[in-house]
C-alpha positions as CSV (number, residue, x, y, z in Angstrom):
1,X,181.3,119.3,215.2
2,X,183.5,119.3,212.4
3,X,182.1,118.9,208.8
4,X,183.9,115.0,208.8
5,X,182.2,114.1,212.6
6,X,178.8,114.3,210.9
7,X,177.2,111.6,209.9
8,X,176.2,111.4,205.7
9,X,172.9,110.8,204.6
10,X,172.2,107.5,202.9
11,X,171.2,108.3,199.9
12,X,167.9,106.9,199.1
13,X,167.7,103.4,196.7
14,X,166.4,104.6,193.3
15,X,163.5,102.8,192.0
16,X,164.7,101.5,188.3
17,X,162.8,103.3,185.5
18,X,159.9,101.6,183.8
19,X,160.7,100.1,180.4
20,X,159.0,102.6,177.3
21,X,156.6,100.3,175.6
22,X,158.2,100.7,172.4
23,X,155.9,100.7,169.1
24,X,156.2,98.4,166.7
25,X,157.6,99.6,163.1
26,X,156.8,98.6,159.8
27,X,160.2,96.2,160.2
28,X,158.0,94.7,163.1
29,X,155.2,93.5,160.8
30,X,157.3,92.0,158.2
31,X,158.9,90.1,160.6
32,X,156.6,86.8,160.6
33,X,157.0,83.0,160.7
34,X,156.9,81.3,157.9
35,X,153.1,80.6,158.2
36,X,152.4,84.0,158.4
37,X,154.0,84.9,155.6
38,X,152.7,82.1,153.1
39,X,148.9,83.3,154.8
40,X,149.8,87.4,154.1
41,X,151.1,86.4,150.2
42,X,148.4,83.9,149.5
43,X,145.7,87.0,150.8
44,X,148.0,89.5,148.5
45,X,147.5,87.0,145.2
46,X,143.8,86.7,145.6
47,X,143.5,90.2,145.8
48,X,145.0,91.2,143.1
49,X,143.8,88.7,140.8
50,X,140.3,90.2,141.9
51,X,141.7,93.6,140.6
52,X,142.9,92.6,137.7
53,X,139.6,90.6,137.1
54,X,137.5,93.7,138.0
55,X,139.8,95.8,135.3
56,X,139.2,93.9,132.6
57,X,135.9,93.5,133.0
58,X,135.4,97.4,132.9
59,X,137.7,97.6,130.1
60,X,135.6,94.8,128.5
61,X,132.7,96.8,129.8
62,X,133.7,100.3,128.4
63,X,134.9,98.9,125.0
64,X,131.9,96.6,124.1
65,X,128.9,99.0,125.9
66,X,130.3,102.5,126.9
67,X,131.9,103.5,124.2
68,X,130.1,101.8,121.1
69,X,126.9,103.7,122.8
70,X,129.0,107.0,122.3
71,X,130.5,107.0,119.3
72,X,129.6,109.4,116.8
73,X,127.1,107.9,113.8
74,X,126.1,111.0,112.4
75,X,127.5,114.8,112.3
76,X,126.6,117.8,110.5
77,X,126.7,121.3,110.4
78,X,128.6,120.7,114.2
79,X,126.6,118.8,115.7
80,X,127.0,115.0,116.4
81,X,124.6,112.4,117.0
82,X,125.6,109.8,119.3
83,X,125.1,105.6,118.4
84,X,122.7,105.6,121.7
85,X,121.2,109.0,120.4
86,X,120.1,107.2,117.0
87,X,118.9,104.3,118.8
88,X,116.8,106.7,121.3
89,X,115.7,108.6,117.6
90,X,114.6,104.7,116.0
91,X,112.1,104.0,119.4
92,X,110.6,107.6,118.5
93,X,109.8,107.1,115.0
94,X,109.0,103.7,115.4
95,X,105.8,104.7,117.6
96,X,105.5,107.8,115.4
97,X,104.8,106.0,112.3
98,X,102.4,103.1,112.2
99,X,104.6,102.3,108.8
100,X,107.5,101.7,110.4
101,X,105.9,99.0,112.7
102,X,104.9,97.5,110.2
103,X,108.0,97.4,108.1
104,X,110.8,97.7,111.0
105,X,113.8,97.0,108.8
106,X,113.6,100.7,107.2
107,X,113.3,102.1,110.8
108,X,117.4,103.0,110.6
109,X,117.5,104.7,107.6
110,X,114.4,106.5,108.1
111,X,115.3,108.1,111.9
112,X,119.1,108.8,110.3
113,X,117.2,110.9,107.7
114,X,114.8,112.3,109.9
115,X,117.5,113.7,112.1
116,X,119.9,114.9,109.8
117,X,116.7,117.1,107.8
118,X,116.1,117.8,111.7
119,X,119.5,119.2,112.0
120,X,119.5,120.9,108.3
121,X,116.3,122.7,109.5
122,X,117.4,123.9,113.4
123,X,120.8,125.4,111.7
124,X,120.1,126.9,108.4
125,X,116.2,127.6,107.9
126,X,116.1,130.9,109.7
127,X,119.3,132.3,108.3
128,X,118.4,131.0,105.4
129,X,115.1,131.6,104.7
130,X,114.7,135.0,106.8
131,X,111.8,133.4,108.7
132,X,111.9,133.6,112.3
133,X,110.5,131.7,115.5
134,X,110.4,133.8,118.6
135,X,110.6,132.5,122.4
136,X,106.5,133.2,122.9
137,X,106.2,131.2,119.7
138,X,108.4,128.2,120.5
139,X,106.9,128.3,124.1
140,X,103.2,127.9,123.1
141,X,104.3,125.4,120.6
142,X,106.1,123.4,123.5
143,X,103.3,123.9,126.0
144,X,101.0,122.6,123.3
145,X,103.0,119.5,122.4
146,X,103.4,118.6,125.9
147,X,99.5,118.9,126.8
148,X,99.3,121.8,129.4
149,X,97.9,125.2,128.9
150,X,99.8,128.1,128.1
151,X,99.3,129.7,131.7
152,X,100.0,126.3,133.7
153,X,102.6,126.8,136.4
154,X,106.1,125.9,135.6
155,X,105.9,122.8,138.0
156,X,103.2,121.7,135.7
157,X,105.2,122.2,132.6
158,X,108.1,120.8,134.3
159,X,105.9,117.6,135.2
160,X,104.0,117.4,132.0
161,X,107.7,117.5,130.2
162,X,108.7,114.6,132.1
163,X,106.2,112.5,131.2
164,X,107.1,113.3,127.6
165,X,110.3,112.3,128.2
166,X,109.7,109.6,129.4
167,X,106.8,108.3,126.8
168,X,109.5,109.3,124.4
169,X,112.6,108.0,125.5
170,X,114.0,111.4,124.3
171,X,116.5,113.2,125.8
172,X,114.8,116.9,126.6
173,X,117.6,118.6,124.5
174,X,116.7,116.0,121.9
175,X,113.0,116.3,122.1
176,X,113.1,120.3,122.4
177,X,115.1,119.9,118.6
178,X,112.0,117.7,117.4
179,X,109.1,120.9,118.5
180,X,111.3,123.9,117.0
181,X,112.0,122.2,114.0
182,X,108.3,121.0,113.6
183,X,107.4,125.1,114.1
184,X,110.1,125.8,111.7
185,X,108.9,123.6,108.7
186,X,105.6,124.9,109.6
187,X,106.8,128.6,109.0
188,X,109.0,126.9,106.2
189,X,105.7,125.2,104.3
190,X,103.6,128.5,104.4
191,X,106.6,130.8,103.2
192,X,107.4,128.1,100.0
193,X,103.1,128.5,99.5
194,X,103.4,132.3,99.6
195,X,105.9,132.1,97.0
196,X,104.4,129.6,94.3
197,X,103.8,131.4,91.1
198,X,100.3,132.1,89.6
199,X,100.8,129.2,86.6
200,X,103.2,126.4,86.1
201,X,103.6,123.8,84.2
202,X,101.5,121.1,84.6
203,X,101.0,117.7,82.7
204,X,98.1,115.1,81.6
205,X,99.1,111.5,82.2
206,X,98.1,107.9,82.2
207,X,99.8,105.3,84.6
208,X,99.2,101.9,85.2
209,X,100.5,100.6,89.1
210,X,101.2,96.7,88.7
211,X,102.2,94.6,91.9
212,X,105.6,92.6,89.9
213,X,108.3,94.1,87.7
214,X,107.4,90.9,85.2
215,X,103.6,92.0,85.1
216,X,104.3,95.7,84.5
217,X,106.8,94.4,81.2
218,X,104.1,92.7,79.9
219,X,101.6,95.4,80.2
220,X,104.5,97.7,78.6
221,X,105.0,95.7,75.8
222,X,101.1,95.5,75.0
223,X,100.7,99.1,74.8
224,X,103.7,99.7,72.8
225,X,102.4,96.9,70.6
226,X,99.3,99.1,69.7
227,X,96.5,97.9,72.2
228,X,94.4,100.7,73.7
229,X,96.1,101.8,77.1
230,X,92.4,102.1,79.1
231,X,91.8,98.7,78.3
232,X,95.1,97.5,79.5
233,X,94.9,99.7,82.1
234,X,91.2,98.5,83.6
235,X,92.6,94.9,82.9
236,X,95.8,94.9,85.0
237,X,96.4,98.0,86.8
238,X,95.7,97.9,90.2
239,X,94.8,101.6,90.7
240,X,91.7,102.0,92.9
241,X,89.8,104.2,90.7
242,X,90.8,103.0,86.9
243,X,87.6,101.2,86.0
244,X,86.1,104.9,85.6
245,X,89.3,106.5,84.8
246,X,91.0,104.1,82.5
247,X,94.6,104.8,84.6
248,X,94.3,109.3,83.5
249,X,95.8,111.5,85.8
250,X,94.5,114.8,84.9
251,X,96.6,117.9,84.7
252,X,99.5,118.4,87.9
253,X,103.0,120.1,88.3
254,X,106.0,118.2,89.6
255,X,105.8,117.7,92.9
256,X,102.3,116.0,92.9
257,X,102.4,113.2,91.5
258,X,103.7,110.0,92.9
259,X,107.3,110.0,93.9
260,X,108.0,106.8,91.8
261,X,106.8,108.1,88.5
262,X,107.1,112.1,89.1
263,X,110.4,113.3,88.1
264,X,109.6,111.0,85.3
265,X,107.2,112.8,84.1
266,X,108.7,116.3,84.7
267,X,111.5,115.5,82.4
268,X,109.5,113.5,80.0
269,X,108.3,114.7,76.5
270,X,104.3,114.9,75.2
271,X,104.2,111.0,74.1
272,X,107.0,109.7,76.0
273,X,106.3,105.9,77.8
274,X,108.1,105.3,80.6
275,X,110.0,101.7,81.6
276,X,108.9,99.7,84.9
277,X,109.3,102.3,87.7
278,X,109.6,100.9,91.1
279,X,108.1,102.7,94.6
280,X,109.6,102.7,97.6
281,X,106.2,100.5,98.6
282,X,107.4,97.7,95.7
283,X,105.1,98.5,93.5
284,X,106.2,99.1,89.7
285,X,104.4,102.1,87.8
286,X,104.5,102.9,83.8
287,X,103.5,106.2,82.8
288,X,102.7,107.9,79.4
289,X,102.7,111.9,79.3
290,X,99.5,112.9,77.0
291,X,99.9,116.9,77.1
292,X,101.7,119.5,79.1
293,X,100.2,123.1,79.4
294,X,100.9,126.1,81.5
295,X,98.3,126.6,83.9
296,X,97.1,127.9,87.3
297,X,98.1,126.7,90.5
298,X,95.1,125.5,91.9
299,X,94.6,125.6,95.9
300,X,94.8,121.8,96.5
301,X,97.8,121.6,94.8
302,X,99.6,124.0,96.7
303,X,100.2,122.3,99.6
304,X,102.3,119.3,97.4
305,X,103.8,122.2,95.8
306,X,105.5,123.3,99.3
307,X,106.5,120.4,100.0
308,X,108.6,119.8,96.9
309,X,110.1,123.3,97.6
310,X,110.6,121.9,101.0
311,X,112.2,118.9,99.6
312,X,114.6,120.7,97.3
313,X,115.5,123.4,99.8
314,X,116.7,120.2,102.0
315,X,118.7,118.8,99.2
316,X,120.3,122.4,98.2
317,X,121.3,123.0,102.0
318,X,122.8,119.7,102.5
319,X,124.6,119.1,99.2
320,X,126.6,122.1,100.8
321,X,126.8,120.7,104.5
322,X,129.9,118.8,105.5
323,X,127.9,115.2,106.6
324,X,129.9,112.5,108.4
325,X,128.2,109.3,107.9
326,X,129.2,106.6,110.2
327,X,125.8,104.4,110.2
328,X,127.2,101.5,108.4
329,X,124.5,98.6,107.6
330,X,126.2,96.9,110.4
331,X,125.8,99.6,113.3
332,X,122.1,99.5,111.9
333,X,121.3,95.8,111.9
334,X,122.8,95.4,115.5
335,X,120.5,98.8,116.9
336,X,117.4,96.9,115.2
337,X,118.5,93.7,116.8
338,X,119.2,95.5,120.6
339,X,115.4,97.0,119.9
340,X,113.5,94.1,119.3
341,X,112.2,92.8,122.4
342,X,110.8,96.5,123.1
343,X,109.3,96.7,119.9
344,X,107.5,93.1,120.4
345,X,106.5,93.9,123.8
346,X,105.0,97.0,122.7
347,X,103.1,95.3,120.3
348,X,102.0,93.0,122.4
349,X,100.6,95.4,124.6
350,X,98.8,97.1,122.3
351,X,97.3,93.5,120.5
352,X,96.2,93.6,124.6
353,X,94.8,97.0,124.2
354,X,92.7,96.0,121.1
355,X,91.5,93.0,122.3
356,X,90.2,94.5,125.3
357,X,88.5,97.5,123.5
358,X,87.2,94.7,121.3
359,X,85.5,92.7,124.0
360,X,84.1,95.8,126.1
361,X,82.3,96.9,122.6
362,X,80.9,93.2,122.0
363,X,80.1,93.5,126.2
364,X,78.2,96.9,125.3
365,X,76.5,95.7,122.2
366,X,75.0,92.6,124.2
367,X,73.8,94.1,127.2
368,X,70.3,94.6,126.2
369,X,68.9,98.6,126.6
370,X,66.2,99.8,128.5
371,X,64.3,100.2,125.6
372,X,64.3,96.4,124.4
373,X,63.3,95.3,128.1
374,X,59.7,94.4,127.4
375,X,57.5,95.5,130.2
376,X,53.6,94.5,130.2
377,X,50.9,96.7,130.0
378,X,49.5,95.9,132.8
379,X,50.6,94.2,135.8
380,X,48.1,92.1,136.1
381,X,48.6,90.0,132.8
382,X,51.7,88.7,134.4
383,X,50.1,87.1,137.2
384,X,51.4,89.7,140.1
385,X,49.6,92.7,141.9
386,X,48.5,96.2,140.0
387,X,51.8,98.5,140.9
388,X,50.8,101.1,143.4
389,X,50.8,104.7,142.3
390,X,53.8,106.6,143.5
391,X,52.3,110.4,143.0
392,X,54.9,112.4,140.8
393,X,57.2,114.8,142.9
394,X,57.6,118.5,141.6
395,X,61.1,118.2,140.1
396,X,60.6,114.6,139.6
397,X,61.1,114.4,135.8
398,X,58.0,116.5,134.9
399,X,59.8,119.2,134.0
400,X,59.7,121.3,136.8
């Protein structure tokens, strides 16, 4: 059979091709009703206003806590004391000092000088001075301070630390500055005693200590009138011992007298009378100078004597230190204000403390002793049976 006798194939029917689920573009999604839409932007608003909300709070938030608490208050010789630093400093000193609890409102100015003397000390006193503190020094000293032995584990250091810290409030780069520089005045102190000449100058003086600037005037004006100074003195002076002494300090060099009168007297001539001098404490002093000799340094006057050297090696170092001072009265009022509450509630605790102690001691005192339990002579007399005899065991508190 020819090729056009043969019958064609039917070609088969073709199933039609299944439709490509098509995804849906970013063209899709935008493409809502009007509902939709109004929904989608009213989502969009609240969010964003929470954002912005959230923003400005942290702004507010950094401005007003974050960065007020880091700002720089203090900075010397390169190193800078933070506002929360100085804040950290004043709940240290303040359970330091028993003074400061009782007067608060000097708390700032005392922990700014403390720290800056701190820092004077830490940066200059071994360069300085040529005195040295080694690492087996500063670790004993350390050890010490934080109350474990000097062959405790480190855990045990590490642990006892902690607890310092945390008694402290101290930061431990902060608290390790407070024990080296205690060492270091310590080294500081016994190099300025090694030092002291065999005689200075010394001077004999009468003072009278009156509690009002009005009261020490009057007493001022008597003696220069011509009345008898030991008789003023025993009649107004409220120095503890001027009944016997009649207000005579015998002979001392600068640097041991009291801080209100004492450079008084050190630049004072034989006969001078001094005007109403006030103390830090609020009392008001006047002084007469009654003789000035060279003499020996005796041995409890040495130890003032350091510490005037101390004093004036502080005041040389820093009159040369470039000191940034930004602890303005405000800055110091508001840190006093933030640490109220902790200082009342630590007060209160310890009031607690007292009164407890207090009522355990009258508890104690009460319970009557062994002793004052009256026991008859014999059993008998009190109307009950003779005790039996209990035969004494060796050992038995016979001595054996």
């Amino acid at each position: 059979m020819t090729s056009e006798n043969k019958p064609r194939r039917q070609a088969a029917p073709q199933k039609a091709a299944p439709h490509a689920k098509r995804r849906r573009s970013w063209r899709d999604v935008l493409s809502m009703d009007a509902e939709q839409s109004s929904r989608f932007l009213l989502i969009g608003a609240v969010v964003l206003i929470f954002v912005i909300a959230a923003g400005l709070i942290g702004f507010g938030y950094y401005q007003t806590v974050i960065k007020p608490r880091n700002r720089t208050v203090l900075e010397a010789d390169g190193v800078t004391v933070s506002y929360a630093a100085m804040k950290r400093r004043m709940g240290y000193e303040y359970f330091q000092n028993t003074n400061y609890q009782k007067q608060p409102g000097v708390l700032p100015e005392a922990s700014y000088i403390a720290l800056l003397d701190e820092i004077t000390v830490t940066t200059r006193a071994e360069s300085d001075l040529h005195i040295t503190v080694t690492p087996d020094e500063y670790d004993q000293k350390l050890r010490t301070r934080v109350g474990v032995a000097t062959d405790a584990t480190q855990p045990q250091f590490a642990d006892a630390l902690r607890r310092q810290l945390d008694v402290t409030g101290l930061h431990e780069d902060e608290y390790r500055r407070v024990v080296r520089a205690e060492l270091l005045v310590s080294k500081m102190k016994d190099k300025f005693k090694a030092d002291l000449p065999a005689n200075v100058a010394q001077s004999r003086i009468q003072v009278m200590a009156l509690n009002t600037q009005d009261a020490a005037t009057q007493a001022l004006a008597r003696v220069k009138a011509g009345e008898d100074w030991a008789t003023v003195a025993k009649e107004v002076s409220g120095e503890v011992d001027v009944q016997t002494t009649g207000g005579v300090h015998d002979y001392g060099p600068e640097g041991t007298f009291n801080p209100a009168y004492d450079s008084w007297v050190a630049a004072a001539k034989v006969g001078d009378i001094s005007d109403p001098l006030q103390s830090t404490a609020g009392q008001f002093f006047i002084a007469q100078v009654l003789d000035r000799q060279d003499k020996p340094v005796a041995e409890d006057q040495k130890p003032k004597l350091a510490t005037k050297a101390y004093n004036d090696w502080l005041n040389a170092q820093q009159a040369q230190m470039t000191i940034v001072r930004n602890w303005t009265p405000t800055d110091q009022q508001d840190a006093l204000n933030s640490m109220a509450p902790k200082f009342r509630a630590a007060q209160q605790q310890q009031l607690q403390q007292q009164q407890q102690q207090i009522a355990a001691q009258q508890t104690a005192a009460a319970r009557p002793t062994a002793a004052a339990v009256e026991t008859p002579a014999n059993p008998a007399d009190s109307g009950g049976s003779p005790a039996p005899v209990v035969p004494t065991q060796p050992g038995a508190g016979n001595g054996q």
